[in-house]
C-alpha positions in Angstrom: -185.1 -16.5 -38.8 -188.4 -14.5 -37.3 -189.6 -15.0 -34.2 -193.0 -13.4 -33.4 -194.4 -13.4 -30.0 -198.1 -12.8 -30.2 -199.5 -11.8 -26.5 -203.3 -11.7 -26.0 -203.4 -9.6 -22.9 -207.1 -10.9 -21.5 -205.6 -14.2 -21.4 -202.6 -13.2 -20.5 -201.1 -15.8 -23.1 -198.3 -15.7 -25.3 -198.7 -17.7 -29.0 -195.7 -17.6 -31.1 -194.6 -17.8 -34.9 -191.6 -19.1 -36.0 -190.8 -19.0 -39.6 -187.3 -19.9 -41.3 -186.7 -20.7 -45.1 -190.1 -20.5 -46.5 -191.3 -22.7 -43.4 -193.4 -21.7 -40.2 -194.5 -23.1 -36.8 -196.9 -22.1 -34.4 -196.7 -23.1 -30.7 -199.7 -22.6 -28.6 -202.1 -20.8 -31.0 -205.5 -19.2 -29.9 -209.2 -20.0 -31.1 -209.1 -17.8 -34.0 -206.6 -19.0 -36.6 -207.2 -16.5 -39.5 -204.3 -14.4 -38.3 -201.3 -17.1 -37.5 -202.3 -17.9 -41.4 -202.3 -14.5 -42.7 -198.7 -13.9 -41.0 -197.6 -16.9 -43.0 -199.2 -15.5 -46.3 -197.4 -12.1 -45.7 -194.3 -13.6 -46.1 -195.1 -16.4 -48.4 -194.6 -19.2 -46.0 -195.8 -22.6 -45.4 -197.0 -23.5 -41.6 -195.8 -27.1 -41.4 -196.1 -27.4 -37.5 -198.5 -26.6 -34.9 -196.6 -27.3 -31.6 -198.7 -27.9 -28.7 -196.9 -27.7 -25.4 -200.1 -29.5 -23.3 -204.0 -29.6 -23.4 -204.3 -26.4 -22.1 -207.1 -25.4 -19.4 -207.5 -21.9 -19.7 -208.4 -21.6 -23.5 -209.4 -23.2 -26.7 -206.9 -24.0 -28.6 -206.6 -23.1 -32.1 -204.7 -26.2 -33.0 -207.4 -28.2 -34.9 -208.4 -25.6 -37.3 -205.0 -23.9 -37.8 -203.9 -27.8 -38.8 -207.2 -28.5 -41.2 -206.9 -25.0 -43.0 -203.3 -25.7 -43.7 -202.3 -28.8 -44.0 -199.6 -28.2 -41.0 -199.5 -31.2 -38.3 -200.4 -31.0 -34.8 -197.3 -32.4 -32.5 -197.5 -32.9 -28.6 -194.8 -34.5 -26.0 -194.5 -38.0 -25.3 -197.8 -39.5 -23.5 -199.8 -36.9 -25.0 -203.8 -39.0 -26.1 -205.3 -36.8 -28.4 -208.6 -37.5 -29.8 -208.0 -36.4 -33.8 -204.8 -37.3 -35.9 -201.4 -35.3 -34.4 -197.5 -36.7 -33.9 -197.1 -37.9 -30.4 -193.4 -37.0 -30.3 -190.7 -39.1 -28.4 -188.4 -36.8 -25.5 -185.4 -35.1 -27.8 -187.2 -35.7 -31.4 -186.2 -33.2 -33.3 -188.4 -31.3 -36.4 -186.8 -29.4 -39.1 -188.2 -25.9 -39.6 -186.5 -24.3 -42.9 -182.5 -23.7 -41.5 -183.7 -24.2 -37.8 -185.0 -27.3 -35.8 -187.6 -27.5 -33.0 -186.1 -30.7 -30.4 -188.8 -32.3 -27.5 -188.2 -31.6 -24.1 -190.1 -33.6 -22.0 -190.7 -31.6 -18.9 -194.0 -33.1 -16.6 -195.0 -32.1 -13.9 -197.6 -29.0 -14.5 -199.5 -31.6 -16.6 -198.0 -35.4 -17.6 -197.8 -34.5 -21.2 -196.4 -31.1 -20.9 -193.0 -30.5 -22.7 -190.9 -27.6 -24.0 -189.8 -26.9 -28.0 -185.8 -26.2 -27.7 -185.4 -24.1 -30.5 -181.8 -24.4 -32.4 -180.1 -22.5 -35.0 -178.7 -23.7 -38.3 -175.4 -24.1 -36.0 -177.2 -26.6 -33.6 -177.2 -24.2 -31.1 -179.7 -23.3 -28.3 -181.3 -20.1 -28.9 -185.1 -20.2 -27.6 -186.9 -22.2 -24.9 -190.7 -22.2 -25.8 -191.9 -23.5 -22.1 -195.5 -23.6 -22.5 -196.9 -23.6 -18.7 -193.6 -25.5 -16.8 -191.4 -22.2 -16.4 -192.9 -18.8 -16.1 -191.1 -15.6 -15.8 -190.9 -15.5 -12.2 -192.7 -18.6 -11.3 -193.5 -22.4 -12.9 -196.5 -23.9 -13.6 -199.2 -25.0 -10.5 -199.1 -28.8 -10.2 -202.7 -29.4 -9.0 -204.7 -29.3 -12.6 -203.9 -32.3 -13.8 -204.2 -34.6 -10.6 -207.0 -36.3 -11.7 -205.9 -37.3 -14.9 -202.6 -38.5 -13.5 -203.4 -40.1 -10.8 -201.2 -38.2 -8.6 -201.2 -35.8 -5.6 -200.4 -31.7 -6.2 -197.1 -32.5 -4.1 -196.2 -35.8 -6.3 -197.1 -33.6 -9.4 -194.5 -30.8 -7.7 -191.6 -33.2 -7.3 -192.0 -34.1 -10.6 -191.8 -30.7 -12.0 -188.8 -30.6 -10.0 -187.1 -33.5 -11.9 -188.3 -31.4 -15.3 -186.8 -28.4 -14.2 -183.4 -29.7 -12.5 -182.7 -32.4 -15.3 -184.4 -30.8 -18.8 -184.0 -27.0 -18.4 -181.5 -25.7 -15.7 -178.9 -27.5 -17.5 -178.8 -25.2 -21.2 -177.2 -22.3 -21.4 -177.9 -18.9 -19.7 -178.1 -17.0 -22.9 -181.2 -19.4 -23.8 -184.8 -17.0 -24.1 -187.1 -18.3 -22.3 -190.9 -18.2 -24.3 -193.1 -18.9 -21.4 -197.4 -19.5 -22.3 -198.4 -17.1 -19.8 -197.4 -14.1 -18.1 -199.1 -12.0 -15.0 -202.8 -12.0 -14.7 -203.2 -16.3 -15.3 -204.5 -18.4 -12.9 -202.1 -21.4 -14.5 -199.6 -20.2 -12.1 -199.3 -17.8 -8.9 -197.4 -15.1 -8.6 -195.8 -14.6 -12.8 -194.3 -11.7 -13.8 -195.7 -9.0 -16.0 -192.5 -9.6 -18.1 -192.9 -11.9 -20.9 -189.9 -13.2 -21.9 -186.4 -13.4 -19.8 -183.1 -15.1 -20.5 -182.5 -18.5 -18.4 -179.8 -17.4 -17.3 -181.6 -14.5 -14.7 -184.3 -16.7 -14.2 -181.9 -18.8 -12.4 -181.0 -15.8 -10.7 -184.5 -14.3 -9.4 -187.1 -16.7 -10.2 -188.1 -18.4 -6.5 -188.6 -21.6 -7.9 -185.0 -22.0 -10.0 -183.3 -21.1 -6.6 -181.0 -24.0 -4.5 -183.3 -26.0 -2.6 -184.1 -29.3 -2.1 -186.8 -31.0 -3.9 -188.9 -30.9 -0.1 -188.9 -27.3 0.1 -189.4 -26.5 -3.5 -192.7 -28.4 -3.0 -193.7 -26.5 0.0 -192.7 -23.5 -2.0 -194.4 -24.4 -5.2 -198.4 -25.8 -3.3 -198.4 -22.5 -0.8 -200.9 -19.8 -1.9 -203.0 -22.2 -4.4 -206.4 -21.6 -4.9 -208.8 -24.0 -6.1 -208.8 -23.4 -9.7 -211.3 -21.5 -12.3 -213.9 -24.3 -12.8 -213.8 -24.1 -16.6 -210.6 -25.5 -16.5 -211.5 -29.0 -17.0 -213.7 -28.7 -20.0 -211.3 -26.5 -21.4 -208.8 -29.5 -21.4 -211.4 -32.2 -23.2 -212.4 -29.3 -25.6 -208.8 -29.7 -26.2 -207.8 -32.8 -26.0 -211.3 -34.5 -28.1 -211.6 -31.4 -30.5 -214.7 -29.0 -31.2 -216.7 -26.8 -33.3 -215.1 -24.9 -36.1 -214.6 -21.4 -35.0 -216.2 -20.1 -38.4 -219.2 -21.8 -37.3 -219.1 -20.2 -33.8 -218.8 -16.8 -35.0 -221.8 -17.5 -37.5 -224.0 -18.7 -34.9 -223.3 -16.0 -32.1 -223.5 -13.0 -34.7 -227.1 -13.2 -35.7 -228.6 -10.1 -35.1 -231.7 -9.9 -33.0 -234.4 -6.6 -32.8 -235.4 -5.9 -29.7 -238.7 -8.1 -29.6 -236.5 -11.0 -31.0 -234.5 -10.6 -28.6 -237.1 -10.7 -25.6 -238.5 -13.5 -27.2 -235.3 -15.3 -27.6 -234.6 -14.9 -23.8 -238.1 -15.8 -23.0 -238.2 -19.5 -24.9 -234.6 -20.6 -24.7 -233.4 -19.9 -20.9 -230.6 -18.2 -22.6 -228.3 -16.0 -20.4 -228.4 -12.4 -20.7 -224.6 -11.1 -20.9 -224.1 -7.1 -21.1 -220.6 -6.8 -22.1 -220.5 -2.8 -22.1 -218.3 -1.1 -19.5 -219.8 -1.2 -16.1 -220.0 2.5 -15.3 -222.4 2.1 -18.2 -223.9 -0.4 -16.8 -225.2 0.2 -13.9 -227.3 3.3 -15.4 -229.6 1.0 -17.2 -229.7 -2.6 -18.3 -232.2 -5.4 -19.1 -233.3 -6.4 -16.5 -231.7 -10.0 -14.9 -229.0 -9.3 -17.6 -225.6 -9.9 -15.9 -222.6 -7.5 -16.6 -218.7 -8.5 -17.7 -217.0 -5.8 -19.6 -215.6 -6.8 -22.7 -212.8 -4.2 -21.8 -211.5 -6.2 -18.8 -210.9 -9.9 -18.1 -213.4 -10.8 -20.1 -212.5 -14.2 -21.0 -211.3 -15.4 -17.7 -213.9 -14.4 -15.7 -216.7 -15.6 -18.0 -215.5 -18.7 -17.5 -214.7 -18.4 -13.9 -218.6 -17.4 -13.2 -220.5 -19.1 -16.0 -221.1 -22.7 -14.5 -222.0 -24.1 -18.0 -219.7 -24.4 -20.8 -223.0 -25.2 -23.2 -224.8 -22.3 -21.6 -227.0 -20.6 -24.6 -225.9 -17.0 -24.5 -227.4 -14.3 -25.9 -225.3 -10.8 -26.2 -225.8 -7.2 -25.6 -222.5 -5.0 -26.7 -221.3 -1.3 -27.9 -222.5 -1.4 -31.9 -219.3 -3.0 -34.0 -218.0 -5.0 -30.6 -220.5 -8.2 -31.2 -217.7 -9.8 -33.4 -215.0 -9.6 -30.9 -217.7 -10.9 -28.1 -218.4 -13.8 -29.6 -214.4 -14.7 -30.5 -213.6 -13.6 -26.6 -216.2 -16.4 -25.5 -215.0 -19.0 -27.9 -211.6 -18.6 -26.6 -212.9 -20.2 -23.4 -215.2 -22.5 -25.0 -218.4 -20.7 -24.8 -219.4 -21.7 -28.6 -223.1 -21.2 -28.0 -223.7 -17.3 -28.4 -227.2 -17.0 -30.4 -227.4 -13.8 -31.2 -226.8 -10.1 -30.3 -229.0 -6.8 -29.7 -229.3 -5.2 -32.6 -228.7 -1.4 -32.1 -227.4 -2.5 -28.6 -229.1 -1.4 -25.6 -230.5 2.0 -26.6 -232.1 -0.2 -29.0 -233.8 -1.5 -26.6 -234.6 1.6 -24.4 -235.9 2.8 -27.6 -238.5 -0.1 -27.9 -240.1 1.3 -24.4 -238.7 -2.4 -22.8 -238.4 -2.5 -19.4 -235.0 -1.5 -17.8 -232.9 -1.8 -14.8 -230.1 0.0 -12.6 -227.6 -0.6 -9.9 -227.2 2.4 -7.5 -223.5 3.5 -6.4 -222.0 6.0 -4.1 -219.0 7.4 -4.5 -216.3 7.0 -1.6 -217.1 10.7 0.4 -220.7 9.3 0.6 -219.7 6.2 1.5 -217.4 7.3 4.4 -220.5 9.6 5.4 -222.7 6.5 6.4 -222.5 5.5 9.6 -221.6 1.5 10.4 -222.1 0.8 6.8 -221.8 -3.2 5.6 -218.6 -3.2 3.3 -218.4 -5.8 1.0 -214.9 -6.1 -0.5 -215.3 -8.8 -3.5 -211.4 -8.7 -4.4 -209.3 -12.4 -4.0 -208.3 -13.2 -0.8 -204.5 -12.5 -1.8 -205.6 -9.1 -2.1 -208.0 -8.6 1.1 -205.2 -10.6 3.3 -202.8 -7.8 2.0 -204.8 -4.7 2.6 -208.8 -3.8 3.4 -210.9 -1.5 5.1 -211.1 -2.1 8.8 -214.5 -4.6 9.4 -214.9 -4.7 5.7 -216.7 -8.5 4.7 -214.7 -10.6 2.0 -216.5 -12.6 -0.3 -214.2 -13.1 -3.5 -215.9 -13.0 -7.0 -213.9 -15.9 -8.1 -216.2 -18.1 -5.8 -219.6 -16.5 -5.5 -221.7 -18.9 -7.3 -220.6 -21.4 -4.4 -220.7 -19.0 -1.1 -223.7 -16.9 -2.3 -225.6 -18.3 0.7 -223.8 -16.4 3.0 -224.9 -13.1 1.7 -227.8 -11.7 4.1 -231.0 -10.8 1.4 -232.2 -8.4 4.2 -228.7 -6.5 4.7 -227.8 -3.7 2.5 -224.0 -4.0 1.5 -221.9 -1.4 0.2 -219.5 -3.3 -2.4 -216.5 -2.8 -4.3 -213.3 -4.5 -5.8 -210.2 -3.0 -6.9 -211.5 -0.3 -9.3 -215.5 -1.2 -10.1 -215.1 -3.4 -12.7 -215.4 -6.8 -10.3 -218.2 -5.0 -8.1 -220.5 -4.2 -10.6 -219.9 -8.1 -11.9 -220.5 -9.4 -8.5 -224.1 -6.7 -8.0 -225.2 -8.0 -11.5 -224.9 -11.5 -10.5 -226.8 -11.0 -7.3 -229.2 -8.6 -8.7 -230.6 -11.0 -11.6 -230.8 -13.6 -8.4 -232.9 -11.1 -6.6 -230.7 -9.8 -4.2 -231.8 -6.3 -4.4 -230.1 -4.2 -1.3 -226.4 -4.1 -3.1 -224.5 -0.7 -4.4 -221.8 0.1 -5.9 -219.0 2.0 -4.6 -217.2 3.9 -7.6 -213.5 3.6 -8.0 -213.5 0.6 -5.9 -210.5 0.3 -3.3 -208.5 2.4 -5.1 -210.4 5.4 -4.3 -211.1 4.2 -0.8 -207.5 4.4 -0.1 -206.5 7.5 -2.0 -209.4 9.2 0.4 -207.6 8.9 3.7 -211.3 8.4 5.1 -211.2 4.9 6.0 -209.2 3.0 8.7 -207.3 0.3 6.7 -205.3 -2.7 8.0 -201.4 -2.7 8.0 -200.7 -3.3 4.7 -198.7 -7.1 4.0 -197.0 -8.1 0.7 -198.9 -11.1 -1.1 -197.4 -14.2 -1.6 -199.5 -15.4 -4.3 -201.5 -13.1 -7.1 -204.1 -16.0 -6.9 
């Protein structure tokens, strides 16, 4: 018996393989297929199962290719509607994997389809819990996603996640692992661990959620600290639930390489967007101009999704030399299938051409404390400003800016900075290419503020959600 978790940390999502007697399953498997089927080839199995524990909202899928390129069937929980051929299982249906078999757990509640695979040894006995977004390590999933397709309020969505978790999963063993989809860093829950896999049995023990309480309070428990969700989520869900684009095709489109005069051009007639994936300290020393800046190095995925209104937006790419693969596979994870090209030679190619270039200025944190009633702009969550910020200091959360950018003031000059830079320069970029010009960047973000001991700060208050 093998069983391989495979954890993409920008997603902060956990696919896994599970291969017994010549026979292998994959629950919950990424855009790119090619490696779930060269892990089978290595040990000369046969993927007869894709196991899909809901139509997920913060990725792609890999579920439709992974099934056409091998034959293996697609299987969801009972009142799963996909849009392409897959087994609609019945609650407790059991598959037969080599010596092992996979049973259906029905468990609603973060979505209506969404169920757990019960993994069982040759004995018939529990082993593995693969609980796809209803428990997390530390937390379960948030019951507001899905409340338009069910029909049903976030707290009627909660009390049925209770029923899931009371009646389908508290009662197996302690010694059951738990194989959650997600671990810390998601926005399909609020406050998960950075642990990615647990025995049941100390999840009843520390996890808030598993504690004794009635179903009431578990749904006051479970609805505090939301946020409104990343607004890709939804057309993440039909991409998954209807199907799309092959991801070979994808990558063929997005890497067609572009000279620097092509590329202008391209930008020029198309209205494509301009996304500089380099690291932001980079960045901000030159870029094309109205080009906006999300490192491929951070949470790439998420937040191009999170700030990118348009799923179908044309994109075209600017990346280190070598990285315009792993771009283009990054934005198809989120459903951002229209890349049409890269910068050949990257951007000194196109410093080199004598094309016109732009910069964001920064300060560091002495010269920063050194200006008198300066506007601070801290572009951090709100979970995070509510716990801790420079006295005075504005909030305006990167999450949301293409919603509140109204209420920055065009004739104020604003000092801004996240966590460590990588937000704030994000955030600048956005502005800048909008023509907010008056915005710098404060290196080392509000990590080097506070390890200064130059700024008054507000008593600092543990976070109840990570959202």
């Amino acid at each position: 018996m093998i069983i391989e978790q495979i954890y993409t940390g920008c997603l902060a999502q956990g696919a896994y393989y599970i291969e017994s007697n010549g026979v292998a399953a994959v629950i919950d498997p990424l855009r790119e297929v090619q490696p779930y089927i060269d892990r089978a080839a290595k040990s000369g199995a046969k993927i007869k199962y894709v196991f899909e524990t809901h139509f997920h909202a913060d990725f792609v899928s890999g579920h439709i290719d992974l099934a056409k390129k091998t034959g293996a069937e697609i299987v969801y929980g009972p009142t799963a509607q996909p849009g392409f051929d897959a087994v609609v299982a019945e609650d407790e249906q059991v598959f037969e994997l080599g010596d092992l078999m996979v049973q259906v757990l029905h468990t609603p509640g973060h979505t209506m389809e969404s169920s757990c695979f019960l993994l069982k040894d040759e004995n018939g006995k529990d082993i593995g819990l693969f609980s796809g977004d209803t428990l997390f390590i530390g937390d379960v999933g948030r019951p507001d996603l899905a409340q338009k397709a069910a029909h049903m309020t976030q707290e009627q969505l909660a009390e049925t996640l209770y029923d899931s978790l009371h009646n389908k999963i508290m009662p197996l063993a302690d010694d059951v692992i738990v194989y959650p989809a997600h671990g810390a860093g998601s926005a399909c829950g609020k406050n998960m661990s950075s642990e990615t896999t647990d025995t049941l049995g100390n999840q009843k023990k520390t996890n808030y959620a598993l504690q004794d309480m009635t179903k009431e309070e578990f749904v006051k428990q479970v609805v505090t600290g939301l946020m409104p969700p990343p607004k890709y989520f939804p057309m993440n869900v039909m991409m998954n639930k209807q199907g799309y684009d092959s991801i070979d095709t994808v990558l063929e489109r997005g890497q067609h390489k572009l000279s620097p005069e092509a590329f202008e051009a391209a930008a020029n007639e198309t209205g494509a967007l301009v996304l500089d994936t380099r690291d932001p300290n980079v960045f901000t020393e030159g870029f094309i101009p109205n080009s906006i800046n999300i490192g491929i190095d951070g949470n790439f995925a998420p937040w191009v999704g999170a700030l990118i209104p348009d799923i179908k937006q044309e994109i075209l790419i600017v990346a280190e030399p070598g990285k315009e693969e792993e771009v283009v596979t990054r934005l198809a994870r989120v459903g951002y299938d229209n890349a049409i090209g890269y910068l050949d030679g990257g951007f000194k190619a196109w410093k080199d051409a004598g094309k016109e270039v732009d910069s964001i200025q920064s300060v560091t944190v002495d010269e920063l404390a050194a200006i008198n009633d300066a506007n601070i702009m801290d572009v951090r969550k709100k979970s995070e400003y509510d716990s801790e910020h420079v006295v005075d200091a504005e909030n305006m959360p990167l999450d949301y800016i293409n919603d509140n950018m109204a209420e920055v003031d065009k004739n104020k000059t604003y000092y801004v900075h996240c966590k460590s830079g990588y937000r704030s320069v994000i955030f600048s970029s956005i502005l800048k290419a909008r023509g907010f010009d008056n915005l710098i960047n404060v290196k080392g973000g509000f990590d080097a503020i506070k390890g200064s001991e130059q700024f008054d700060l507000t008593e600092y208050v543990c976070p109840t959600t990570m959202l």
